[in-house]
N, C-alpha and C positions, 0 to 999 in steps of 0.2 A: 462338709455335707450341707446340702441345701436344705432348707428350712420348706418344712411338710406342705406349710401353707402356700409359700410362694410359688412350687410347682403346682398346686392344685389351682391356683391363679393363672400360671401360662398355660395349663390345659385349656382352661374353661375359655383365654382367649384365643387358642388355636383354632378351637372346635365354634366362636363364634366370625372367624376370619373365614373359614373354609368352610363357613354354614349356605349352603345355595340360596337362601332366601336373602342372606347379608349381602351377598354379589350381585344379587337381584334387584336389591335396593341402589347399590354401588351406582350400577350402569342405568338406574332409571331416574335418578339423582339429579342429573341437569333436565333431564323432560321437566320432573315433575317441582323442581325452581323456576323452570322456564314458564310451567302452567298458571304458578300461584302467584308470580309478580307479573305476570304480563296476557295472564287471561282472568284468573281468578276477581285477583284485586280489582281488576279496571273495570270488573263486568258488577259486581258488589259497588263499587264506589257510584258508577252509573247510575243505579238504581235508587241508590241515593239521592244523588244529583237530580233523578227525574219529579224529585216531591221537593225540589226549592228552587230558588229565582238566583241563578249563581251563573257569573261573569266570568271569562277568561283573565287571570291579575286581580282580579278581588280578591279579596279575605273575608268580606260580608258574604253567609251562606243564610239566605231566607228562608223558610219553612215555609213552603203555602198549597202542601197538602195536593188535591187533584186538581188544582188549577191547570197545570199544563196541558194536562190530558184532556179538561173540556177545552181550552183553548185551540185543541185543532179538530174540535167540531164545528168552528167559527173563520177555520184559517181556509181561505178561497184556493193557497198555493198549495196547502196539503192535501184539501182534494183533490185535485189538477194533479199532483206528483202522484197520489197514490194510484190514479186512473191512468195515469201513462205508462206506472211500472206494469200494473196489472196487464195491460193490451200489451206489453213487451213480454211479460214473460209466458202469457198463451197464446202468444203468436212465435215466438221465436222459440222456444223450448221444444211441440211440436215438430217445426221447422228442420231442428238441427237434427236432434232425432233421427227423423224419417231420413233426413241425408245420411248421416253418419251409418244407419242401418245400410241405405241404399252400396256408398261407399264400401263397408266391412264385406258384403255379400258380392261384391264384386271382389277382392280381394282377397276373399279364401278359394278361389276357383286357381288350382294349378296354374303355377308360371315359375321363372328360375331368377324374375327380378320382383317377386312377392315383397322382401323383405326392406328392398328399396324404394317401393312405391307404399308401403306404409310407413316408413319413416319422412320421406315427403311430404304424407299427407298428415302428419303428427306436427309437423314444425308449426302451423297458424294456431296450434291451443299450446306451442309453447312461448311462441311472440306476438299473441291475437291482442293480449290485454296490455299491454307495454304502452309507453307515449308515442313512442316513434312511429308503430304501425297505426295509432289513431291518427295523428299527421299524416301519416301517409294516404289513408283513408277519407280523411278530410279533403283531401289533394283530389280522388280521386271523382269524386261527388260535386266536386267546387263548378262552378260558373263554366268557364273555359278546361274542364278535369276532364277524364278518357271518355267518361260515361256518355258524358253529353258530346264531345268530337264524334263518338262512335255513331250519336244517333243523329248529330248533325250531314254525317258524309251518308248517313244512310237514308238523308231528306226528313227526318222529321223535326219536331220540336222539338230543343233542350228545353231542361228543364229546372227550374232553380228550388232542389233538393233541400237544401235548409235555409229557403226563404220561406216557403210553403209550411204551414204549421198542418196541411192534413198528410203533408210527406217525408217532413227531415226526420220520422222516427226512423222511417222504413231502413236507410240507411245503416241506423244503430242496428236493427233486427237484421240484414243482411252479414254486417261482420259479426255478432252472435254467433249465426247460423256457419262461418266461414271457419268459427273455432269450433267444430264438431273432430278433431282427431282423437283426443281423450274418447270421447262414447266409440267412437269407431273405434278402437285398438278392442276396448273392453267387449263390443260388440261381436267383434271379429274372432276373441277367442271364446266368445260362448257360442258363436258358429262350428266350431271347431270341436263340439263337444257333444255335437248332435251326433247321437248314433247314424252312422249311412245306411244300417238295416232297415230303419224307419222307412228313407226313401226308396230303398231299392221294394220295399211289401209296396209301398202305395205306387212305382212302377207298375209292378205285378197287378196290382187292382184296377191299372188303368187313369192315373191323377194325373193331369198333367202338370205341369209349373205353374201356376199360380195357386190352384189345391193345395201342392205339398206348402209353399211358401205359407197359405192361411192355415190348412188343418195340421201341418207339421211344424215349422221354423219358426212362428212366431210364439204357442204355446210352449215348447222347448227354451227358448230363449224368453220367456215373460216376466220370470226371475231377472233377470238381466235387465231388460227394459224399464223395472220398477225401480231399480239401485239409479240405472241411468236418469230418470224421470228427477227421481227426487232430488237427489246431486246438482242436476242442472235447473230443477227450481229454484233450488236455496242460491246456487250462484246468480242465476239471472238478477232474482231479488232483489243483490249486493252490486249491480252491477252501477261502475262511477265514472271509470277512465275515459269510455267513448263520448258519454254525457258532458263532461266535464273538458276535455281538451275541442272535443270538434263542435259543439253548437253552446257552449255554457247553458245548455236548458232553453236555449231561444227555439224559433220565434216566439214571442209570448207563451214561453211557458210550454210549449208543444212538446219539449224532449224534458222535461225536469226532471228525472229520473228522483227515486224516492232517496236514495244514500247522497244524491247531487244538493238534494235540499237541507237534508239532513248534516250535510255540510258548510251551506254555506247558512243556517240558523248558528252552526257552532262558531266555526270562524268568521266570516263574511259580517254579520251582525251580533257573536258573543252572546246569543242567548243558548249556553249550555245546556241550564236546564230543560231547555224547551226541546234541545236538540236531543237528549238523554230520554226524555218523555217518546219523544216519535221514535226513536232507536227501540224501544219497547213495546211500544204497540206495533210495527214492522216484525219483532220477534214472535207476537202473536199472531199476526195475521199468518207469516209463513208456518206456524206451528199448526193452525187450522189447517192449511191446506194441506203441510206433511199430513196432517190426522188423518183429514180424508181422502189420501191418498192411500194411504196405507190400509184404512177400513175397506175401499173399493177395491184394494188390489184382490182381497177373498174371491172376487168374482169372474176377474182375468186373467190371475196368476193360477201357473199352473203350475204343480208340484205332484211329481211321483210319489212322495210319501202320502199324499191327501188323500180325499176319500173319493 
């Protein structure tokens, strides 16, 4: 006969095997491994790093407190980087937007290849940020690239796109703007969710298509527009690959995007900590803007539950 104790031991661990919160743990077990060595930790050690004078291969970690941080109220390139991001990401953010809307609003209107022309137009936000499509990109904008053929055979002046420091951004903001399929998809199905009663009363009332689009479509959808807004601020923000593969930051500095810099302080020149310092104040700036972003949505978000 088994001993009293020991079944009351296999109960208690059947009952903590077959417990739903134990399983729950189970399957969220590699996320939440995956968060604390490879978000957790790196983002604690950073901030770290941003209060001392620490090398890539040293073992020397200097304590020197906010040095870093006044140091790029002196640094000529973090100005420069921080005003290029800024003019990128309220110029191209907008930009994509209003397309991607444009796009989605075309694409909920009945057809029987709907579902093929949104996958189409999905593929540049799944290979917009890659190396190859910056290459390509590069290709396209270059000296003798389509851009300038096109406007060559159509008699004008080419134009030399990333020699120009008041133009090679433009380029960057153009393939941005070219990865709008993410907002569009998201776009599209908060099109899809607008009641038709709405438009069929403002019919009735006499509105015609651009009315319903302002006093209907865009209030209905402004929940949607504010997820979109912020999503694609915070990415713009982060943005490295276009900067980095097709102009390195040149001419003078014109395209220096702020994570371009922020990379080559870390690598390029090994001043970590300095690079760890601007990695932090970047997460405040975008934290400001999320804020006020989010305090002004009160004003043009619309919500049926509100007052």
């Amino acid at each position: 006969m088994k001993d009293t104790a020991t079944i009351g031991f296999g109960t208690k661990v059947r009952k903590f095997i077959y417990n739903d919160n134990t399983v729950g743990h189970v399957f969220a077990a590699p996320f939440i491994f995956g968060f604390i060595c490879f978000s957790l930790i790196p983002i604690l050690t950073s901030f770290y790093y941003a209060f001392t004078d620490f090398s890539m291969g040293s073992k020397e970690v200097t304590p020197v407190g906010l040095k870093n941080f006044a140091a790029l109220l002196t640094d000529e390139t973090f100005m420069k980087s921080l005003g290029v991001t800024l003019k990128y990401v309220f110029i191209s953010v907008p930009m994509k937007l209003a397309f991607a809307l444009f796009v989605a609003f075309l694409l909920t209107r009945k057809s029987k290849l709907v579902t093929l022309y949104r996958s189409l137009y999905y593929v540049p936000s799944l290979v917009g940020g890659s190396v190859a499509v910056a290459l390509v990109w590069k290709q396209l904008f270059a000296r003798r690239g389509l851009f300038n053929m096109v406007m060559k055979d159509m008699g004008l002046d080419t134009i030399n796109w990333f020699g120009d420091q008041g133009l090679a951004l433009f380029p960057l903001i153009l393939m941005s703007v070219w990865q709008f399929g993410s907002s569009m998809i998201i776009f599209a199905a908060g099109l899809k969710e607008i009641p038709t009663t709405y438009y069929e009363a403002a019919e009735i009332d006499g509105a015609n298509g651009f009315q319903k689009f302002i006093k209907i479509t865009l209030p209905c959808l402004s929940p949607i527009i504010l997820y979109n807004l912020v999503m694609q601020t915070i990415s713009a923000f982060m943005a490295f690959t276009q900067a980095f593969i097709i102009t390195k930051g040149g001419p003078n500095n014109a395209t220096m995007m702020y994570a371009l810099y922020v990379y080559k302080q870390a690598f390029d020149y090994n001043n970590m900590g300095y690079a760890c310092a601007m990695s932090w104040f970047m997460l405040m700036v975008m934290s400001i803007i999320t804020l006020v972003i989010f305090k002004s949505s009160k004003m043009w978000v619309f919500s049926e539950a509100g007052d």
